[in-house]
GUDO-898429 format. One record per residue (C-alpha): residue number from 0; x, y, z. Coordinates in nm, 3 decimals. Each point is the difference from the previous one (the first is absolute). Example, Ala and Ser with C-alpha at 12.3 -4.5 7.8 and 13.67 -1.06 7.14 Angstrom:
BEGIN
> resi;X;Y;Z
> 0;1.230;-0.450;0.780
> 1;0.137;0.344;-0.066
This chain:
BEGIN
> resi;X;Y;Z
> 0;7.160;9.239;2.381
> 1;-0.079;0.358;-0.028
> 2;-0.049;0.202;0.345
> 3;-0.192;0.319;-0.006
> 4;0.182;0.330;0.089
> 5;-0.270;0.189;0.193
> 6;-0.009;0.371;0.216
> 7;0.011;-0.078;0.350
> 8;-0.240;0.083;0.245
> 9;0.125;0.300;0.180
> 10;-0.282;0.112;0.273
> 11;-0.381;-0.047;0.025
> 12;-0.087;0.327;-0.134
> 13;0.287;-0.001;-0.297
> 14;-0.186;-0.127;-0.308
> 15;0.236;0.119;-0.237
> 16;0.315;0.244;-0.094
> 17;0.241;-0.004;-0.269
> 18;0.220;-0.280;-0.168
> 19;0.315;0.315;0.029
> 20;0.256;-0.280;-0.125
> 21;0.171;-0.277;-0.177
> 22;0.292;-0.061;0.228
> 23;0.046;-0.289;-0.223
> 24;-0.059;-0.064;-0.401
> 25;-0.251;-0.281;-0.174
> 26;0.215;-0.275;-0.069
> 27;0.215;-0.006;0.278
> 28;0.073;-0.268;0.233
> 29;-0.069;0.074;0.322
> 30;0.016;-0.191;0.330
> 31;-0.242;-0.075;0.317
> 32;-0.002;0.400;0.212
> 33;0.151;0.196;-0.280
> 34;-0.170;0.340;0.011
> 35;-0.178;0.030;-0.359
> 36;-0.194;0.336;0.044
> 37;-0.066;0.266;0.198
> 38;-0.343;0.076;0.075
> 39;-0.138;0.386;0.114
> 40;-0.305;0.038;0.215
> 41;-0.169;0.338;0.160
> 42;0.222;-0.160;0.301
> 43;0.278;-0.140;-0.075
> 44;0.223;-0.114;-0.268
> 45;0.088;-0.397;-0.016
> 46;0.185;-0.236;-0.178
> 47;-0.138;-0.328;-0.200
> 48;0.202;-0.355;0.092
> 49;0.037;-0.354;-0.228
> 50;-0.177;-0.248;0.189
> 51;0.239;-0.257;-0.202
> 52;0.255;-0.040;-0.240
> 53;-0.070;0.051;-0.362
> 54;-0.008;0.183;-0.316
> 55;-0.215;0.325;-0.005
> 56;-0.229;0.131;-0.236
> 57;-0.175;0.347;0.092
> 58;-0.313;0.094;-0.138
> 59;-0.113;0.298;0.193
> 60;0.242;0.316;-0.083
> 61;0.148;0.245;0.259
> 62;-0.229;0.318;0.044
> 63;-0.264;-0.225;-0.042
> 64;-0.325;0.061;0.300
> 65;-0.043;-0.357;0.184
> 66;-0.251;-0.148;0.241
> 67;0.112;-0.231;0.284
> 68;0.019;-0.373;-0.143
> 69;0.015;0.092;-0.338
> 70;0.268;-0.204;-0.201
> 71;0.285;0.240;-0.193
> 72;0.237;-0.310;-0.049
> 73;0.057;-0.388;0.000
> 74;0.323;-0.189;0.089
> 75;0.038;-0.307;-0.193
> 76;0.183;-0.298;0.251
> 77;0.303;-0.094;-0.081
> 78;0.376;0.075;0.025
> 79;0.112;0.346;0.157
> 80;0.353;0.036;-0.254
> 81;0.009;0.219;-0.217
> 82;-0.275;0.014;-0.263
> 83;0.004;0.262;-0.310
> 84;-0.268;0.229;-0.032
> 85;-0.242;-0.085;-0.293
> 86;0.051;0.166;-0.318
> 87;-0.327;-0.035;-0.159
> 88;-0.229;0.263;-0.044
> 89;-0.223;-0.208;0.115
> 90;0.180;0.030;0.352
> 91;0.137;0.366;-0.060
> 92;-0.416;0.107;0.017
> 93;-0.021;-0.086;0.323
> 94;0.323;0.179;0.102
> 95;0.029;0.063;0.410
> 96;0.012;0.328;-0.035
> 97;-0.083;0.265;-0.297
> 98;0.316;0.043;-0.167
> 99;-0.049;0.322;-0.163
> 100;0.215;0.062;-0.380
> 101;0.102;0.344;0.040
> 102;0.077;0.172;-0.325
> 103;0.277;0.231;-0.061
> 104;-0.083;0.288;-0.147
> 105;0.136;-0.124;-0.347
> 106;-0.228;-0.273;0.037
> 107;-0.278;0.169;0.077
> 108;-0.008;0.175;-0.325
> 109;-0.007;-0.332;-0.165
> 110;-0.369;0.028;0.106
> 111;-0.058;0.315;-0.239
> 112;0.164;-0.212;-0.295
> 113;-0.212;-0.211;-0.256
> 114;0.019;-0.422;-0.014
> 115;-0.155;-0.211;0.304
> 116;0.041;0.338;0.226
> 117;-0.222;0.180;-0.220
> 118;-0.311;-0.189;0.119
> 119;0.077;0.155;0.378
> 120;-0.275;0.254;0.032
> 121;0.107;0.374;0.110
> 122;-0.140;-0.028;0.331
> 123;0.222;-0.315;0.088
> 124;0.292;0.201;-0.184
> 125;-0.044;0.267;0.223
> 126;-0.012;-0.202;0.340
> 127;0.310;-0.191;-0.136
> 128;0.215;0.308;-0.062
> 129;-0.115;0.151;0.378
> 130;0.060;-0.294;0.152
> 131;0.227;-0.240;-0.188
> 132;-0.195;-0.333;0.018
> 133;0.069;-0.176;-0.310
> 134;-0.359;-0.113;-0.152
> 135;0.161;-0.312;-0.106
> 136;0.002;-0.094;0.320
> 137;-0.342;-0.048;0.082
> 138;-0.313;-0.223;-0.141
> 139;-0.209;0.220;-0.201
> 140;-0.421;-0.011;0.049
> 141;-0.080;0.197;-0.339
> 142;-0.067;-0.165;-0.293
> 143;0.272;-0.186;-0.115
> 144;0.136;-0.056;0.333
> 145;0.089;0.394;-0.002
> 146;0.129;0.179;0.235
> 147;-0.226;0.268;0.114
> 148;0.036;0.293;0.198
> 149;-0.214;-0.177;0.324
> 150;0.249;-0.270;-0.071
> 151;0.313;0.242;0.120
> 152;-0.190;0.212;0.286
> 153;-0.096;-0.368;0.137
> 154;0.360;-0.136;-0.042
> 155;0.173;0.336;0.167
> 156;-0.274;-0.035;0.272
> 157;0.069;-0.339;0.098
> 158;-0.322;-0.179;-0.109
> 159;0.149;-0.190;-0.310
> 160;0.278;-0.205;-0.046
> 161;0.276;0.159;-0.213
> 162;0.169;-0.300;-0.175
> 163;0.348;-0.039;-0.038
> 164;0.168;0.032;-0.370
> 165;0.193;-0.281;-0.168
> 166;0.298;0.099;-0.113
> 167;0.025;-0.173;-0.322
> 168;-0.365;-0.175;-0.098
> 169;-0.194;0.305;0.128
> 170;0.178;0.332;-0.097
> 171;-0.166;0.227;-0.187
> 172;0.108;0.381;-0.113
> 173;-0.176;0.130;0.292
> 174;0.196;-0.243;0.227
> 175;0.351;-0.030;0.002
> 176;0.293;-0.217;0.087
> 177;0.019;0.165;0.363
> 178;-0.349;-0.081;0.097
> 179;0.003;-0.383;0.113
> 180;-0.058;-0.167;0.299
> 181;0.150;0.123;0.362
> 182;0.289;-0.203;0.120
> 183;-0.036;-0.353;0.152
> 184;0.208;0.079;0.248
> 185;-0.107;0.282;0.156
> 186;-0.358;0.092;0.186
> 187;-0.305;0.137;-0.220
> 188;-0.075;0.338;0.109
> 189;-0.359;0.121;-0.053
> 190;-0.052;0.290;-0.186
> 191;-0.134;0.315;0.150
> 192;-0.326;0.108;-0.143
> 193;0.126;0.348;-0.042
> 194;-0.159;0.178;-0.261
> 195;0.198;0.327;-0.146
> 196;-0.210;0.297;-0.124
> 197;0.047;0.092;-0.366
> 198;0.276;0.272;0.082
> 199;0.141;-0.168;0.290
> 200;-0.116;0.240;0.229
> 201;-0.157;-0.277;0.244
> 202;-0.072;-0.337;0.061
> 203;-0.238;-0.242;0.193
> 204;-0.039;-0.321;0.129
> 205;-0.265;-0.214;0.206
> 206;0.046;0.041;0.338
> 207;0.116;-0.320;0.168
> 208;-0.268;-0.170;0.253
> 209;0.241;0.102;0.270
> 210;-0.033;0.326;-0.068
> 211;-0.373;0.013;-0.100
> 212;-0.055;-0.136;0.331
> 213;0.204;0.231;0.183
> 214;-0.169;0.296;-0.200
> 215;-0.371;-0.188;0.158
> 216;0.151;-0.013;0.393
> 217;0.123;0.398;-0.045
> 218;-0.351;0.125;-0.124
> 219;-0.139;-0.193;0.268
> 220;0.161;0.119;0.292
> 221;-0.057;0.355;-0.162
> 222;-0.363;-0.046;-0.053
> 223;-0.132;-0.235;0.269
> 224;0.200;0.138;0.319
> 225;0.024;0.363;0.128
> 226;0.385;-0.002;-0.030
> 227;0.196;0.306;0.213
> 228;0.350;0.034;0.075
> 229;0.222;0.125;0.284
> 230;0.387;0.130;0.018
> 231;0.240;-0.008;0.221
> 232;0.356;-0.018;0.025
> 233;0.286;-0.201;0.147
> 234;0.341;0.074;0.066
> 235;0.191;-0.344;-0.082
> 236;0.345;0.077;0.171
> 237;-0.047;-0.212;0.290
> 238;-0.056;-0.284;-0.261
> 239;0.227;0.077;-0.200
> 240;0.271;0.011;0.273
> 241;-0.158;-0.383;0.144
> 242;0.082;-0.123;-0.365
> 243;0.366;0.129;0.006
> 244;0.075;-0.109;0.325
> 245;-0.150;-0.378;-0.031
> 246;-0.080;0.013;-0.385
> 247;0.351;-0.197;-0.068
> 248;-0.074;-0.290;0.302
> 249;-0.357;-0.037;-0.092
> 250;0.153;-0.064;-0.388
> 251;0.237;-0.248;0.149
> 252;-0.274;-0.217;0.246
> 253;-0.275;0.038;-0.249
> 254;0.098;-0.009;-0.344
> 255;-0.165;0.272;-0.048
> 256;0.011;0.398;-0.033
> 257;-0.226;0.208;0.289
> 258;-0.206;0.189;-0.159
> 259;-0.246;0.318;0.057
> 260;-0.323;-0.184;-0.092
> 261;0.064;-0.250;0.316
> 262;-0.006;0.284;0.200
> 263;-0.323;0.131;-0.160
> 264;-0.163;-0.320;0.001
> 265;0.055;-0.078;0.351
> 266;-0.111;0.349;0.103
> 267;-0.302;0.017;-0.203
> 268;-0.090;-0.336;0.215
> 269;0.037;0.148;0.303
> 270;-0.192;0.309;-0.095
> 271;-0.290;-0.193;-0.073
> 272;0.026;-0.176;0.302
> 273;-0.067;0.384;0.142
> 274;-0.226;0.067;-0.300
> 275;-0.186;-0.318;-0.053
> 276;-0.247;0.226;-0.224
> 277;0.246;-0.031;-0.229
> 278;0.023;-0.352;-0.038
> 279;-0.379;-0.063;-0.103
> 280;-0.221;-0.005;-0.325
> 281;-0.358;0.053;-0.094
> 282;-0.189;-0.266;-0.087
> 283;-0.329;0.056;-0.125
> 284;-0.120;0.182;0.310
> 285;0.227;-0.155;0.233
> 286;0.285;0.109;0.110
> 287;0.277;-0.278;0.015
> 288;0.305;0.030;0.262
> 289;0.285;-0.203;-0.064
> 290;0.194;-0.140;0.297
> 291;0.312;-0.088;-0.225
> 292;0.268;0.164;-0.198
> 293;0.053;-0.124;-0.359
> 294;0.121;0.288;-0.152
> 295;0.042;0.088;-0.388
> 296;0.349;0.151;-0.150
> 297;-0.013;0.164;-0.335
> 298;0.214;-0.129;-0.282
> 299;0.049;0.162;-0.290
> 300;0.023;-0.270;-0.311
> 301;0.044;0.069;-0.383
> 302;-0.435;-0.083;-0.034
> 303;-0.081;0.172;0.294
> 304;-0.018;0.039;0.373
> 305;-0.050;-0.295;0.216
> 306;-0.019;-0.039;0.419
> 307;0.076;-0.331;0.079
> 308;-0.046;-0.008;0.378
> 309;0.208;-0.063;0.305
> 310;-0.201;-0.212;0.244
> 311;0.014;-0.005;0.353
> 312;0.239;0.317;0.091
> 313;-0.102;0.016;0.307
> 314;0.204;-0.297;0.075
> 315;0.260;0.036;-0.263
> 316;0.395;0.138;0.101
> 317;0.112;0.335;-0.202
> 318;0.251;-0.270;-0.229
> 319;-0.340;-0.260;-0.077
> 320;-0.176;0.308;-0.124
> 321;0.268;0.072;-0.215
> 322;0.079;-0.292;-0.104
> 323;-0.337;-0.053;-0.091
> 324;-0.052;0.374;-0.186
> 325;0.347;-0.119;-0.179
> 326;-0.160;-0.303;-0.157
> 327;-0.344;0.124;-0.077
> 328;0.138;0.314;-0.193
> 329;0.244;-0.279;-0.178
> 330;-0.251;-0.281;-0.106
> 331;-0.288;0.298;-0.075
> 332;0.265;0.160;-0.258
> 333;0.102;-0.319;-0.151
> 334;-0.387;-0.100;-0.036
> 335;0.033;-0.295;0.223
> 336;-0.231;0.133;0.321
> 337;-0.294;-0.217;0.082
> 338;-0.304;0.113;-0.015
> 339;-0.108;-0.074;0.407
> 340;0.334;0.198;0.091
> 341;-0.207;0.318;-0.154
> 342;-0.321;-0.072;0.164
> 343;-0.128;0.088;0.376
> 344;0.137;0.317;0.087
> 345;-0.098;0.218;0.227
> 346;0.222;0.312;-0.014
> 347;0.235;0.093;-0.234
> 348;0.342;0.195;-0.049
> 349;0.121;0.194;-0.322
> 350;0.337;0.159;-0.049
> 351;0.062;0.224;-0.276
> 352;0.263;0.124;0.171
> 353;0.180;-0.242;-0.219
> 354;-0.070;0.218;-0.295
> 355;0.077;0.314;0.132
> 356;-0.342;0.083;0.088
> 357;-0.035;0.293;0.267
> 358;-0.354;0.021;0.042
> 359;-0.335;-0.247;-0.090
> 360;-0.279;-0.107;0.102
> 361;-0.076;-0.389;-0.062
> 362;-0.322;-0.127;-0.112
> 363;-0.132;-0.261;0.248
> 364;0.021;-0.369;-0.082
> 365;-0.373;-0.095;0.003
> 366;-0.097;-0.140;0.242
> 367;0.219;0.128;0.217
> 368;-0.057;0.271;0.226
> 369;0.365;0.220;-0.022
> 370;0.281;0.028;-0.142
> 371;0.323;0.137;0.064
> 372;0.266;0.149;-0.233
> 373;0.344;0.098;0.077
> 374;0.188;0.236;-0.166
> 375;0.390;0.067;-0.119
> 376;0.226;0.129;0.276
> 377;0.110;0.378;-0.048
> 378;0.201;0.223;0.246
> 379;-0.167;0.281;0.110
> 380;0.025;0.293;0.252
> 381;-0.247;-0.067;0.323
> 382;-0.023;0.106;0.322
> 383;0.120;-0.152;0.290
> 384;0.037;0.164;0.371
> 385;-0.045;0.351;-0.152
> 386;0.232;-0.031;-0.264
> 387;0.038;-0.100;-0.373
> 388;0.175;-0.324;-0.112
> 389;0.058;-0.225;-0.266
> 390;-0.171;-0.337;0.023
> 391;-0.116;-0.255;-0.276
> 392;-0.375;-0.027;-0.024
> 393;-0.240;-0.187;-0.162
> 394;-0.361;0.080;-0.068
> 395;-0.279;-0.271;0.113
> 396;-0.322;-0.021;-0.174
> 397;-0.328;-0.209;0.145
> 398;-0.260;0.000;-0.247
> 399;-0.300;-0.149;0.170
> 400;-0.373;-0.112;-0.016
> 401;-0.189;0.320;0.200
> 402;-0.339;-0.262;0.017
> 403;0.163;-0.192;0.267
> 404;0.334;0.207;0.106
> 405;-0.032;0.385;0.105
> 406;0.263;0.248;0.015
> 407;0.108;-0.019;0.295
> 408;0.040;-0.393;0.016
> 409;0.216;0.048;-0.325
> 410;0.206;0.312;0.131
> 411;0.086;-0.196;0.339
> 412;0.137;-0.353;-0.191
> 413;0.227;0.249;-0.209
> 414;0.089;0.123;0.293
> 415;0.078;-0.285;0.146
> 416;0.196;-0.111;-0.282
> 417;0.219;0.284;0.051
> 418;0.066;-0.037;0.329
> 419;0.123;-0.388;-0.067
> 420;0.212;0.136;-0.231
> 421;0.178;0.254;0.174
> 422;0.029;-0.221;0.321
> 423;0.056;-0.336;-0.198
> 424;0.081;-0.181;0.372
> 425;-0.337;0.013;0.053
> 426;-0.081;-0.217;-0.286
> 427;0.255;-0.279;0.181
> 428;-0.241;0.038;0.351
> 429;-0.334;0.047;-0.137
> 430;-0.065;0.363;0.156
């Protein structure tokens, strides 16, 4: 009995995303939980399971645009030992993931040479040489079962299977003994739809639905709120010298390293609790005030940003909040965050300070209402009591929605910030 292998519902307003990859290869055996594929949304980025033990055939390739439901595999029942991949071409058509036959450069001038090669047209010559996918690979639609030059530009773009190459039965002069298929034994990687200009000048490739929909949120905040931002700036000794002093206890009790962005967190709270303008959002014509602090950390991934949110840290110690910052940045960087974890914000925090950033001014996370970026810590000269001294300072940026938040509600929450931060004790009492 064969089971379907379908994309999971991830959300009620994800409909679709991006089969991204194989983790597995048609033909294997796999058992009951065993992540087959990861799966990219504008949200999030999941992984596929085996609902039983089997034997897997794939017939949706990675790269490939899905809808929720739709079936990309089947697992026939049966024993979970070790089963050989199919050989056939048959089964090497429906390969997991396009398995692209890169041509050495030799190779590639096989193309210009006469015999089967000479039927290859000089527009699929040309893409071949630029790019190196083998022609051989791929089923032809031109008469003949040619390969045509839509054939290549819909194989490098993702949209058509490219096929793997036999080794013996299917090797032609255009494909040789290196070009076969990838190696049971380890995962199927898709290819990147990366398409090199003629002199190798640039590239491109689709954007990913993660980052299409991050490009949608960015314009939106720019063109549908009247987005200002405020400076200020902080010195962090007195945090710095709390962290030293304790940082090496709290390690011990916790299990876990204090942090700046507790500190921020838990003072942005209690500014809002002074600037309750700042936690609210416009609805429509109404103006919504929240009454709780779920607040959003920025986490910078390898597809994009994401700000999976801290709930509740109002009531949350300094070593829950990191804890919890700690294994939100972890599971969003290894693709495993949830999607509810990213939903239901109502502030958020942004630190490219990480990077080395001195100065910025974040775009708001619609439909939030502010947002605050902190900075990297420099040493500079300032004046205290009349006279010049050396402290390390970081710049604070709120960027804000002016509708609903004027300047002087946004000024005073920096502020306030600032003075949390340079009397941290206050944060312990609440004052």
């Amino acid at each position: 009995m064969a089971v379907d292998v379908k994309i999971p519902p991830m959300g009620e307003s994800i409909t679709g995303g991006l089969l991204a990859a194989w983790l597995v290869q048609s033909g294997d055996a796999v058992r009951k939980g065993q992540p087959l594929f990861s799966y990219e949304t504008d949200k999030v980025t999941s992984e596929g399971t085996a609902e039983i033990d089997g034997q897997l055939t794939i017939a949706v390739p990675a790269g490939t645009e899905v809808l929720v439901g739709q079936i990309v595999a089947s697992i026939e029942a049966g024993a979970a030992g070790s089963v050989p991949a199919p050989s056939s071409p048959a089964v090497a058509s429906v390969a997991p993931a396009p398995v692209v036959a890169r041509l050495a450069k030799t190779e590639v001038n096989i193309l210009n040479k006469s015999g089967p090669a000479a039927e290859i047209s000089p527009a699929v010559r040309r893409i071949a040489a630029e790019t190196g996918l083998n022609p051989a690979a791929l089923e032809g639609s031109g008469k003949a079962g040619r390969v045509t030059k839509g054939d290549m530009l819909a194989a490098l773009a993702g949209q058509s299977p490219i096929l793997a190459v036999d080794s013996s039965a299917s090797r032609t002069a255009a494909a040789p003994a290196s070009v076969g298929v990838a190696s049971a034994s380890a995962p199927v990687v898709p290819v990147a739809a990366v398409i090199p200009s003629r002199d190798g000048r640039t590239s491109r490739k689709k954007m990913s639905p993660l980052r299409r929909k991050i490009a949608e949120r960015l314009v939106q905040a720019k063109s549908e709120t009247a987005m200002l931002t405020t400076f200020n700036e902080v010195n962090m000794a007195p945090v710095m010298e709390l962290r030293k002093r304790h940082g090496e206890e709290f390690l011990k009790k916790y299990g876990v390293k204090l942090g700046f962005m507790s500190f921020f967190v838990k003072a942005a709270v209690q500014a809002m609790k002074e600037v309750p303008a700042i936690n609210a959002q416009l609805d429509g014509e109404e103006i919504v005030e929240n009454h709780f602090y779920d607040i959003g950390v920025a986490v910078g991934t390898d597809k994009g940003l994401m700000v999976p949110v801290v709930r509740d840290c109002d009531q949350l110690s300094f070593a829950a909040i990191e804890k919890s910052i700690g294994d939100y940045g972890k599971r969003a960087r290894d693709g495993k965050i949830q999607l509810a974890e990213l939903q239901g914000g109502i502030f958020t925090i942004s630190n490219g300070g990480i990077y080395g950033s001195m100065l910025s001014t974040p775009i708001l996370n619609h439909p939030q209402a502010a947002i605050m970026g902190l900075h990297n810590i420099v040493e500079r000269p300032v004046a205290e009591n009349g006279q010049v001294v050396i402290r390390p300072i970081m710049y604070l940026a709120l960027s804000y929605d002016h509708r609903i938040i004027d300047g002087k509600e946004a000024v005073t929450f920096l502020v306030k910030v600032r003075q949390f931060i340079e009397d941290p004790q206050r944060l312990l009492f609440g004052v």
